[in-house]
C-alpha positions in Angstrom: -21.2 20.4 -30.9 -19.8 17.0 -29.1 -21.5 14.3 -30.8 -22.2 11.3 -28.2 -20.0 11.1 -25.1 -19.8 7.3 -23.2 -20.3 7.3 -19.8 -18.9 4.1 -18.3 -18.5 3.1 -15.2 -15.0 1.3 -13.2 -17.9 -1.5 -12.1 -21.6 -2.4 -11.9 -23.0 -0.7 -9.5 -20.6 2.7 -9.0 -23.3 5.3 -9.3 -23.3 5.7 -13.8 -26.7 6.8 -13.6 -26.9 8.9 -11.0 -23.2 10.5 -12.8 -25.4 10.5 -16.5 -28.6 12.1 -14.9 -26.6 14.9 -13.1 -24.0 15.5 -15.5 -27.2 16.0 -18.1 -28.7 18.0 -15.7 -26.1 20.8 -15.8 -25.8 20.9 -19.6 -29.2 21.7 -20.0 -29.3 24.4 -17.4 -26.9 25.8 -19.1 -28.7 25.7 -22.6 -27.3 22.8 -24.1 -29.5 20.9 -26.3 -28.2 17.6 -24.3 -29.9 13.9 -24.1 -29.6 10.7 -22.8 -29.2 7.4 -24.0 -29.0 4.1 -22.3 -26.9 2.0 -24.7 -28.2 -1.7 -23.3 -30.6 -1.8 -20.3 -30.9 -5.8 -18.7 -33.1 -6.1 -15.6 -36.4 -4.5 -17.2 -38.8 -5.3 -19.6 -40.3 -2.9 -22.1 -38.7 0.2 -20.3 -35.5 1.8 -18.8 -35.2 2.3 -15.5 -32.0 3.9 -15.5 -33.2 6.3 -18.1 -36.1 7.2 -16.4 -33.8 8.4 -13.4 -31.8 10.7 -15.9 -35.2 12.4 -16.6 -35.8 12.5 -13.3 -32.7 15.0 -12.8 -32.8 16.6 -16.1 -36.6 17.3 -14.9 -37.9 16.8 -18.8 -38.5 14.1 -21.2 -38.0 13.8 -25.0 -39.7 12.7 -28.3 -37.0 10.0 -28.9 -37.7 8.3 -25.3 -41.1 7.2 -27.2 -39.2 6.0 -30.1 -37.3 3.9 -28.1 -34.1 5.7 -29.7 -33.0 6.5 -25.9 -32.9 2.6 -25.3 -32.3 0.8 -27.9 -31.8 -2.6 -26.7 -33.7 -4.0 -23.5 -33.5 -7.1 -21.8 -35.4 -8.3 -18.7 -32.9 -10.9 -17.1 -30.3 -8.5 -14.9 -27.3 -10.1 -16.2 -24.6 -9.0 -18.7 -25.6 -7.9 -22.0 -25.1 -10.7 -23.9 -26.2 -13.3 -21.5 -29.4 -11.2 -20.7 -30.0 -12.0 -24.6 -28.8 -15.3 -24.9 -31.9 -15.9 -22.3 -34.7 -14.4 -24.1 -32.9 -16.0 -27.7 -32.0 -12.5 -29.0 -28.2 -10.7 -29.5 -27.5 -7.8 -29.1 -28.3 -5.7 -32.0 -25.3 -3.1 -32.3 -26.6 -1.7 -35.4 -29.7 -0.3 -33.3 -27.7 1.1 -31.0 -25.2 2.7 -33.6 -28.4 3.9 -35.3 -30.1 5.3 -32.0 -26.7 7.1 -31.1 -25.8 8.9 -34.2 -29.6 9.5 -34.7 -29.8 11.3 -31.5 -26.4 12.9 -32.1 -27.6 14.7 -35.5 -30.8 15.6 -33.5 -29.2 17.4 -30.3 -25.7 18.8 -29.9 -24.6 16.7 -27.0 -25.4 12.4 -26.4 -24.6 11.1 -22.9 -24.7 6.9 -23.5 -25.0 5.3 -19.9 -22.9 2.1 -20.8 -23.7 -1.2 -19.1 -21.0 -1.4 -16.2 -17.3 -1.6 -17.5 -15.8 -1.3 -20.3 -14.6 -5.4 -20.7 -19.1 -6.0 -20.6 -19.4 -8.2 -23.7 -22.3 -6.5 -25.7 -21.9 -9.8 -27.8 -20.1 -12.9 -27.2 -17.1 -11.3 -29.5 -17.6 -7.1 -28.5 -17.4 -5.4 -25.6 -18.6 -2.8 -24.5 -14.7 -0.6 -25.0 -14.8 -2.5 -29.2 -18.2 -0.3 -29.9 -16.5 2.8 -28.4 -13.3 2.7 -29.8 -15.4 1.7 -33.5 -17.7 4.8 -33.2 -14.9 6.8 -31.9 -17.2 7.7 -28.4 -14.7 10.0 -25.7 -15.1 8.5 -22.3 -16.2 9.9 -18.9 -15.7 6.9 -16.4 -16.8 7.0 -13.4 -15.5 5.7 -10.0 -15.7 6.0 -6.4 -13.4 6.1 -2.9 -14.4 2.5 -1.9 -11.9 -0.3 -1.7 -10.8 -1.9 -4.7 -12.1 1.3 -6.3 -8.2 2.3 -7.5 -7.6 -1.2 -8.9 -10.6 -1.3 -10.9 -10.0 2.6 -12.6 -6.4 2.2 -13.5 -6.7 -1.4 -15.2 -9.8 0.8 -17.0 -7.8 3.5 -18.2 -5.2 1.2 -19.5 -8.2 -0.7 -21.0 -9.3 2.8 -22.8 -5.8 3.6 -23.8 -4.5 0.7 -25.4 -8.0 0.9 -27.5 -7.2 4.9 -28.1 -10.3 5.8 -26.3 -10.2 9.3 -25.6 -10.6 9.4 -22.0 -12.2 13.3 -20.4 -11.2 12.8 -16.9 -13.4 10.9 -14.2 -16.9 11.4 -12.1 -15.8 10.4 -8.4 -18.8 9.5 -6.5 -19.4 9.8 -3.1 -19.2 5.6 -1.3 -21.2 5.5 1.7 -19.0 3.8 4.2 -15.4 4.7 2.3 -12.5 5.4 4.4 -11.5 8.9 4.6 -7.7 8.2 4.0 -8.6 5.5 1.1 -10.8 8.4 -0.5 -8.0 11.1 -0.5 -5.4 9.1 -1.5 -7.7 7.7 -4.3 -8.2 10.8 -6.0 -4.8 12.0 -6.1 -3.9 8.5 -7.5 -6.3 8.1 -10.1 -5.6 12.3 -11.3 -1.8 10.9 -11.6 -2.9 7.8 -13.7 -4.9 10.0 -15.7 -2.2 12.2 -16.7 0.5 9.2 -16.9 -2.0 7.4 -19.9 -1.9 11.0 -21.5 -5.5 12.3 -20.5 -6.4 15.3 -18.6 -6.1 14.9 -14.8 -9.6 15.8 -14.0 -11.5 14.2 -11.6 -15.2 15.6 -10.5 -16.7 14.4 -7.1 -20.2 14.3 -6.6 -21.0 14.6 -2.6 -23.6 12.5 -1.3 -26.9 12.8 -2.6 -29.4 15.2 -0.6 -32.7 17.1 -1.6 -32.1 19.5 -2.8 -30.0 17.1 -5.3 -26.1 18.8 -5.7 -24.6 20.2 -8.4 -21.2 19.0 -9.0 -19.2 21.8 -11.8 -18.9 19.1 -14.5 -17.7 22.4 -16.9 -14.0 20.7 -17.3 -15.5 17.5 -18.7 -17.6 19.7 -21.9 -14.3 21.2 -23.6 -17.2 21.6 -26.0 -19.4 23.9 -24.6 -19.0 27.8 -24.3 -19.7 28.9 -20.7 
């Protein structure tokens, strides 16, 4: 069906996970034989802790999580990727994670790979995290939000994916406790005109603050792929 999908975020810290985990969510309500991978996890040791937060709103686990197919590469100082190994006198092995992803890709129809932060991370001292997606040929959902410096950060991204040919889907918008209400508007309509000027769909999904029961965003326009 759609292979693996990267969802990378504008910054550290923007809300991937909860945008992975939701996003996830929906596919499987609606049938789709979706998972979840965390490409490179730093800040844990001997698990994922963004991962476990996808099952948490996809309300199941899988085989593969076991396997450690659904995260590949852990590290336990909270850093970038290849610092976090430089610590523990380890790289980043990208073969793992190019095995993990087109394992799980052959196994389900639809891969969600939670990124670490932005697109410029360096993986290694010499790929970033944007060099692996544009090799493996991953489409991009990025993910932003309304705070300030928000609309800085996704249009030098979006250049960043274009000038490496990444297919970019459209963007997550999450809700920024604290944004201004004027900033928030305006950034919407900014970053759907920057979409569409680099030649990808203008679609941008918000997802409202999150409540129990958890919202449920209509992610539809991002899954070209799948038949509603």
């Amino acid at each position: 069906m759609g292979g693996v999908v990267l969802v990378s975020g504008i910054d550290t810290g923007v809300g991937k996970t909860v945008a992975t985990g939701l996003m996830a969510r929906q596919l499987v309500r609606q049938g789709v034989d979706a998972i979840t991978v965390k490409v490179v996890q730093t800040g844990n040791v001997g698990f994922s802790e963004d991962l476990e937060e996808h099952r948490r709103f996809m309300e199941k686990t899988f085989p593969e999580d076991a396997l450690k197919l659904t995260a590949p590469q852990i590290f336990a100082f909270p850093a970038s990727p290849h610092l976090a190994a430089k610590l523990e006198r380890r790289t980043v092995e990208l073969d793992k994670i190019r095995h993990a992803c087109t394992e799980l890709a052959q196994r389900h129809d639809l891969v969600l790979a939670e990124g670490a932060g932005g697109l410029a991370v360096p993986l290694t001292e010499e790929v970033l995290t944007a060099d692996l997606a544009a090799e493996m040929k991953w489409p991009l959902i990025l993910v932003a939000s309304g705070k300030l410096g928000s609309l800085n950060h996704t249009i030098m991204s979006l250049e960043f994916a274009a000038a490496r040919k990444i297919a970019v889907r459209g963007i997550v918008y999450n809700y920024a406790p604290g944004a201004d209400p004027v900033i928030d508007a305006d950034s919407e309509r900014m970053m759907k005109k920057y979409l569409a000027h680099y030649g990808f769909p203008a679609v941008v999904v918000r997802i409202p603050e999150l409540r129990t029961p958890l919202p449920e965003p209509d992610f539809s326009a991002l899954f070209p792929e799948v038949r509603r």
